[in-house]
C-alpha positions in Angstrom: 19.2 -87.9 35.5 16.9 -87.0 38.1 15.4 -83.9 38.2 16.1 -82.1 41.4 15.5 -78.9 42.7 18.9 -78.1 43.0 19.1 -77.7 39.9 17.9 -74.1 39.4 21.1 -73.4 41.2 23.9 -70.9 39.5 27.5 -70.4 40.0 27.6 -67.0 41.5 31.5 -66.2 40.9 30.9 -67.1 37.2 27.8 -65.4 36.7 28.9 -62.1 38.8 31.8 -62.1 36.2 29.9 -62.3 32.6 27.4 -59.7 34.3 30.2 -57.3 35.2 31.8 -57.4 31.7 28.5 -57.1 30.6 27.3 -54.2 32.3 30.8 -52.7 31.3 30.5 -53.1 27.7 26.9 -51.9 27.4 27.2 -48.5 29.7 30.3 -47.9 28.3 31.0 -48.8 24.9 27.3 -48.8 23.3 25.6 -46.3 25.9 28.6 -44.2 26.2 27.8 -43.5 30.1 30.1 -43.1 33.1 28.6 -44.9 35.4 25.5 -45.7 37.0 22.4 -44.8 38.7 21.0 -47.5 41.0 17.1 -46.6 42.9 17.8 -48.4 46.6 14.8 -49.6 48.2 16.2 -51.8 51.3 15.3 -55.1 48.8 17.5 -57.8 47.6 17.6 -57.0 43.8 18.2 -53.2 44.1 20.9 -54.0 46.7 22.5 -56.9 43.2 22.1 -54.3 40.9 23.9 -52.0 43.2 26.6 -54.7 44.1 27.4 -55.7 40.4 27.2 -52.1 39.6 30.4 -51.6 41.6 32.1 -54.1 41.1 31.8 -53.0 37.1 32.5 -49.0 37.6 33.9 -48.7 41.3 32.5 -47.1 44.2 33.0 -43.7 42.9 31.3 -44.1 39.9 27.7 -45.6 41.3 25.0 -43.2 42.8 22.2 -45.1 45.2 19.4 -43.4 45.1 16.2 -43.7 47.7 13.2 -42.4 47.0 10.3 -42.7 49.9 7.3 -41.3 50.0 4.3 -41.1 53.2 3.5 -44.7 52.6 6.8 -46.3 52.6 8.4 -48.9 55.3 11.1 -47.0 57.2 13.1 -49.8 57.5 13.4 -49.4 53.3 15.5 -46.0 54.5 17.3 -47.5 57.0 18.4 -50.7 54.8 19.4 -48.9 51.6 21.3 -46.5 53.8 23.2 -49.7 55.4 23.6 -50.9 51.9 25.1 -47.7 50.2 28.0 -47.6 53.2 28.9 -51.1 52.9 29.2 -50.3 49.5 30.8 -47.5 49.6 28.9 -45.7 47.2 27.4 -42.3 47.5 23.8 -42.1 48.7 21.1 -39.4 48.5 17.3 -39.7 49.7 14.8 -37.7 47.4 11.3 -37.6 49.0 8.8 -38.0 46.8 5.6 -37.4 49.0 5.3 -33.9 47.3 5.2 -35.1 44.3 3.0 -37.7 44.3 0.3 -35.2 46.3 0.7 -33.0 43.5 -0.8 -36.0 40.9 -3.5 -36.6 43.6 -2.3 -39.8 44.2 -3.3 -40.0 47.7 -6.6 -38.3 46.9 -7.3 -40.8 43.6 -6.0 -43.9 45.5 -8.4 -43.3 48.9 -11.5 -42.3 47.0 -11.6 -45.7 44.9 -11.1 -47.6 48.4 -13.9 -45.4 49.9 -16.3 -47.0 47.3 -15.6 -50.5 48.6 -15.5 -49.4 52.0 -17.0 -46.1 52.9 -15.7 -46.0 57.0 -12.0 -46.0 55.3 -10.0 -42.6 56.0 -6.8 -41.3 56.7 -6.3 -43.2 59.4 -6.7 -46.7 58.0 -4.0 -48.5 56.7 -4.9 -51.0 53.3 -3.2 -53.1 50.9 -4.4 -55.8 48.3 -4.3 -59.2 48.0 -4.4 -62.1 45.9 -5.4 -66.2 47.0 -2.8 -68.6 47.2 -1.8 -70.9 43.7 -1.6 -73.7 46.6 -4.9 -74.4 46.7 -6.9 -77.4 45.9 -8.8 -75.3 43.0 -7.1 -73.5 40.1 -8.2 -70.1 40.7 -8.1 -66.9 38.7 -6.7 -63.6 39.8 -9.4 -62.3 42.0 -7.9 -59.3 44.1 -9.1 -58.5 47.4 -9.0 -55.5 49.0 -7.9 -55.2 53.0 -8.2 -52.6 54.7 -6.7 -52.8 58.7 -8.2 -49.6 60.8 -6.4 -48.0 63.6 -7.4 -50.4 66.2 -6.0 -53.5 64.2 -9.4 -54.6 63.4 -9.0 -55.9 59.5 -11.7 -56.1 57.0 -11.1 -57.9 53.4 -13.6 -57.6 50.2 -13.5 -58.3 47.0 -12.5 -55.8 44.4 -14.3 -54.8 42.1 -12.3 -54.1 38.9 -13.4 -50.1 38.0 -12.0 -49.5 41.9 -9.3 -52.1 41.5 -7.8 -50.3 38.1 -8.3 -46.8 39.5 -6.0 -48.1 42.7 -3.4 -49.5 40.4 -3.6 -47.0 38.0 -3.1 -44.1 41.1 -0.6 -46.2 42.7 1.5 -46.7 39.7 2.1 -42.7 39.5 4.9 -44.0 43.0 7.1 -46.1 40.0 6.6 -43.5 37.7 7.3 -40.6 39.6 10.6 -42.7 40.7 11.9 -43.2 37.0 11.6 -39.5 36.5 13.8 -39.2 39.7 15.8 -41.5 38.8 16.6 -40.1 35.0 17.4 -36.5 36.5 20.2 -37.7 38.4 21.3 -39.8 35.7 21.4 -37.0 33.0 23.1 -34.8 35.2 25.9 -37.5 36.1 26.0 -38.9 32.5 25.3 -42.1 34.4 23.4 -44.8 33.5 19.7 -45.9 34.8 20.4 -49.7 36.4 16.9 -51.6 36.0 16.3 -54.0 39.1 13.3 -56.3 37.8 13.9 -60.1 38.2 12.8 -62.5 36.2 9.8 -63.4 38.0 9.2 -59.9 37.8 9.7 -59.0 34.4 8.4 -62.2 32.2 5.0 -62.3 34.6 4.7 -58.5 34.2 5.1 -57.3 37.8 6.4 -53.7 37.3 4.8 -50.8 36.0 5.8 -49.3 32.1 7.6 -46.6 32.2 8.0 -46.8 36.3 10.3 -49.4 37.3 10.1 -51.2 34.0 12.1 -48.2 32.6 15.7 -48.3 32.4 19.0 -48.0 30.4 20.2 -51.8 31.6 18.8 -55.0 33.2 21.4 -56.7 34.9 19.2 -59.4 36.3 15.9 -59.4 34.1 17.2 -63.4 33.2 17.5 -64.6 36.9 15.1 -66.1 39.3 14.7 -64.6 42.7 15.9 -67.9 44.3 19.2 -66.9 42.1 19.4 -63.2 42.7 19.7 -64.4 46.4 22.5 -66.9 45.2 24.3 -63.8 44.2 23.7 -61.4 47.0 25.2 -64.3 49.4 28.2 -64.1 46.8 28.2 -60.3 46.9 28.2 -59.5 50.1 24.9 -57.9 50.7 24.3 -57.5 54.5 22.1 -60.4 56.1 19.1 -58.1 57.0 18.3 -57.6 53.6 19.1 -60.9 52.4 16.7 -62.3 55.7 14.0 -59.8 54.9 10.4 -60.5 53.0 10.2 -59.3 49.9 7.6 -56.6 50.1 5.7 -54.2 47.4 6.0 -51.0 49.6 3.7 -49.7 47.7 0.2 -49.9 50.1 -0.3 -48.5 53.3 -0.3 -51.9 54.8 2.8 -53.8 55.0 2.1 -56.5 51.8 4.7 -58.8 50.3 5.3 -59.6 46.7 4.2 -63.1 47.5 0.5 -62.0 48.9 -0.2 -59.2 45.9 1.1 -61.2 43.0 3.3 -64.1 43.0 0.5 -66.1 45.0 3.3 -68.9 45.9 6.9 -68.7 47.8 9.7 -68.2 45.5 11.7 -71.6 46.6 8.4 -73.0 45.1 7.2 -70.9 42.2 10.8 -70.5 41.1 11.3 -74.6 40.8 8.0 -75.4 39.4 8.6 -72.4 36.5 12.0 -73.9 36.0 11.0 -77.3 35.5 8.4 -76.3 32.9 11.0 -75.1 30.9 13.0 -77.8 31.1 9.6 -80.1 30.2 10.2 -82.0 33.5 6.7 -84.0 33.6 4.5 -82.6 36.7 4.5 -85.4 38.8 8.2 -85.7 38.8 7.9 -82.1 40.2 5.0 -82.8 43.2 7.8 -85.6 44.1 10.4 -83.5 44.6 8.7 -80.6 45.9 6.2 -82.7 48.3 3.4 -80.9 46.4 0.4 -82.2 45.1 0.9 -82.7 41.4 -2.8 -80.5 40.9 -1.1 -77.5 42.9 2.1 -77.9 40.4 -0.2 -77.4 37.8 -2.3 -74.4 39.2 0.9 -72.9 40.0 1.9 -73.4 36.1 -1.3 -72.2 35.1 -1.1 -68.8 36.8 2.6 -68.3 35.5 1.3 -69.1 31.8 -2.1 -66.6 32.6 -0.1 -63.9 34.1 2.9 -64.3 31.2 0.3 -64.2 28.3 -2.0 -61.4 30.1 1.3 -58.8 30.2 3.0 -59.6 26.7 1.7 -55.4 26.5 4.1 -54.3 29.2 7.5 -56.0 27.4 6.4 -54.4 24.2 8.5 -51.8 22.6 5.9 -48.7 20.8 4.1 -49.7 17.8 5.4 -47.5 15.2 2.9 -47.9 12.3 4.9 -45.5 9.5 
């Protein structure tokens, strides 16, 4: 048979099912917990996590928790609240701006930037950025940095990697900071922490340890993106957040998951991965894609980099007794 790219496609009544008994059986029977604890960001796996963590405890028994800080979208707030009262489920917003100022994050984050670009300030917005996988040449992950000032007037340089580890490394203290949040309201509940990584996310390494990687269950860890929208369509999470770019909300400047790290649209990515699983020869793929068969090939490349250069971030602790 053919090899389409329809196939990636799940049944979303079946799998909603085995996730829910699932979920049950490992919060309650093996974790012992009474329900869960589900971090709401306004983006389409938090709001499946949150939507199969009610259907597998009830309403009363799930907590959405948002956590924004002084860089965050406000539509992020505005969406998870939406989200919570559709679901029904009990919502509280912890601000973690204090927080973070109190690890310097701010203060650690702009000073690497200022080396790159010394005119940056308070006042600038910045994000980074990565080049397509669709190119004509199979490129390496370069990161650029962007920085847009008041005035709209953006300015884009390349990286360097002492500044581009001390950004990461500052920025990371957001998902880390998060989990802690996150962990206080589940020990006080006796709830469990719901992870909300997908599998683009997990298996290419695009969360940080111990941040967002950290959690008592990961419902969706196995499923593309392209699927987890399969199931939020199924669910019942409200259009605007199944319409809405995935972002990082983690810079200044409005970047989406596509532009810092994925480096190709999911409807693509998600097919070409798919097919390499399945050994579906390349061209076969450019076919059905209407892709050349040397950007297929990029775009398996950076998967395969970005899989092997991470294997440290799946890993449990060495113990070496």
């Amino acid at each position: 048979m053919a090899f389409s790219k329809k196939d990636i496609q799940i049944d979303p009544g079946r799998e909603t099912e085995r996730l829910v008994g699932e979920m049950r059986r490992v919060v309650g029977a093996k974790l012992r917990k009474r329900g869960a604890v589900v971090g709401i960001s306004g983006g389409i796996d938090s709001s499946v996590c949150l939507a199969l963590s009610v259907r597998a405890f009830g309403p009363e028994r799930v907590l959405g928790l948002t956590m924004p800080e002084s860089d965050s979208n406000p539509e992020s707030a505005l969406l998870a609240r939406k989200l919570a009262r559709t679901f029904g489920v009990a919502y509280l917003v912890e601000d973690m701006t204090a927080a973070l100022a109190g690890f310097n994050t701010y203060r650690r984050r702009d000073e690497a930037i200022k080396n790159v670009f010394p005119e940056y300030d308070a006042t600038y917005r910045a994000k980074i950025v990565l080049p397509s996988a669709l190119g004509e040449k199979d490129q390496l992950n370069v990161f650029r940095l962007t920085i847009i000032s008041p005035e709209g007037e953006e300015k884009t340089e390349r990286l360097p990697l002492a500044e581009y580890l001390q950004i990461v490394a500052a920025s990371n203290f957001k998902q880390r900071s998060r989990m802690s949040m996150l962990y206080y309201h589940a020990d006080r509940l006796n709830y469990a922490v719901i992870g909300t990584g997908n599998k683009n996310e997990h298996e290419q390494g695009f969360f940080v340890k111990y941040g967002d990687g950290g959690a008592d269950i990961k419902p969706i860890a196995h499923l593309f993106k392209t699927q987890v929208y399969q199931l939020a369509a199924f669910l019942g999470v409200p259009e605007e957040i199944r319409r809405r770019t995935p972002t990082t909300d983690t810079y200044s400047a409005e970047c989406t998951q596509e532009e810092f790290f994925f480096r190709v649209p999911f409807e693509v990515g998600d097919v070409v991965w798919y097919a390499m699983e399945k050994g579906v020869p390349v061209g076969e793929v450019a076919r059905e894609l209407g892709i050349g068969e040397e950007q297929v090939a990029h775009i398996q490349n950076d998967i395969r980099r970005k899989i092997r250069a991470t294997d440290y971030l799946r890993a449990e602790p060495q113990h070496l007794g």
